[in-house]
N, C-alpha and C positions, 0 to 999 in steps of 0.2 A: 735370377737375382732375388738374394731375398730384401723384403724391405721390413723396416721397424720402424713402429709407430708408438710414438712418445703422449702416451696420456695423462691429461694436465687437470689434476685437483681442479676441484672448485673453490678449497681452501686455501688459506696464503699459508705460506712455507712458515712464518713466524706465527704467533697466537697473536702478539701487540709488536708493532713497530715502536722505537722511537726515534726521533730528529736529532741531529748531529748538538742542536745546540739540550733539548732535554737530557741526553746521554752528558752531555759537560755539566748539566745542572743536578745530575743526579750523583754523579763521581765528585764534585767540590761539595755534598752533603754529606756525602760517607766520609769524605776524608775529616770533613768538621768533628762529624762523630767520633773519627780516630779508632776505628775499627772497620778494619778492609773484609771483616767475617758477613758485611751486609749485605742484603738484598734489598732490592725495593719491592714489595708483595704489592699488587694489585688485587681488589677481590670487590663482588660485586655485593650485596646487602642488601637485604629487604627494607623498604622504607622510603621515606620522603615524600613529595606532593603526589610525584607519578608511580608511585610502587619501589622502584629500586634509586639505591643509592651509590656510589661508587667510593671505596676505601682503596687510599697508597698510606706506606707508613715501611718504615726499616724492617728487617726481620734479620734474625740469625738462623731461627728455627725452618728448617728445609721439608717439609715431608715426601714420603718417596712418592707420594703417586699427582704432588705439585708438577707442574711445570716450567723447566728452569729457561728461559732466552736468555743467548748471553750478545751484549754491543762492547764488543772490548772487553775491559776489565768491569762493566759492571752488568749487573745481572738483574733479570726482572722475572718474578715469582707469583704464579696465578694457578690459585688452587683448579682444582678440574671443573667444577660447576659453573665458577665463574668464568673462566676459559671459552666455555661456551658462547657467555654473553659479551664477549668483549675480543671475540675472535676477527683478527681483519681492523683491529681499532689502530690507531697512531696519539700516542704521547709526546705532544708538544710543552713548553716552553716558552712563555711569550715574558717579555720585560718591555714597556711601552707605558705612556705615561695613561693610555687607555685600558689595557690590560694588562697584569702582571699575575705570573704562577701559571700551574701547571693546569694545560688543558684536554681533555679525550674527544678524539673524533671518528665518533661508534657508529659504522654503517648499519649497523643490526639496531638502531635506537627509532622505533617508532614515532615518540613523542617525548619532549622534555617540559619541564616547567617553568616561570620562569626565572626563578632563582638560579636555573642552569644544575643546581648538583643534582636533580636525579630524573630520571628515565623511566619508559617503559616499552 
């Protein structure tokens, strides 16, 4: 009998997750926009208290060696380097009267500062 043996990455199957309600928040922005040609680019930036920063913002422009996820009909876009740093992350969404807007939670993130936008 033969057997197979299923070997299991150490990495997650997507580069960023997102939450059922970020994906809603992300598809009623594109639509504001009024062009379904959007992505959301996630990418990671040198800078801030801790070294790095993290940038989301619309995109049309695709390049081929990006990485595309797609949740339904919307798609999220992370060039390769950043990819790296934001591999295994989850893109939430919070509306509360404590927190509001989008937030990442980066198991590869060391240390933050405390204004929260950057890493290292």
């Amino acid at each position: 009998m033969t057997q197979i043996l299923s070997i299991k990455s150490n990495q997650p199957q997507k580069t960023v997750l997102l939450t059922d309600i970020a994906i809603d928040k992300v598809r009623e922005l594109i639509q504001a926009e009024s062009d379904s040609g959007l992505a959301l680019r996630m990418a990671v930036r040198p800078g801030g208290c801790s070294g790095f920063s993290y940038e989301m913002y619309f995109d049309s422009q695709i390049d081929e060696s990006d990485i595309v996820e797609e949740f339904g009909d919307v798609r999220v876009v992370v060039d390769p380097q950043s990819a790296e740093m934001v591999r295994g992350s989850t893109l939430d969404y919070k509306d509360g009267l404590m927190e509001t807007g989008f937030s990442i939670n980066n198991p590869n993130v060391a240390h933050t500062c405390g204004c929260g936008n950057s890493f290292s």
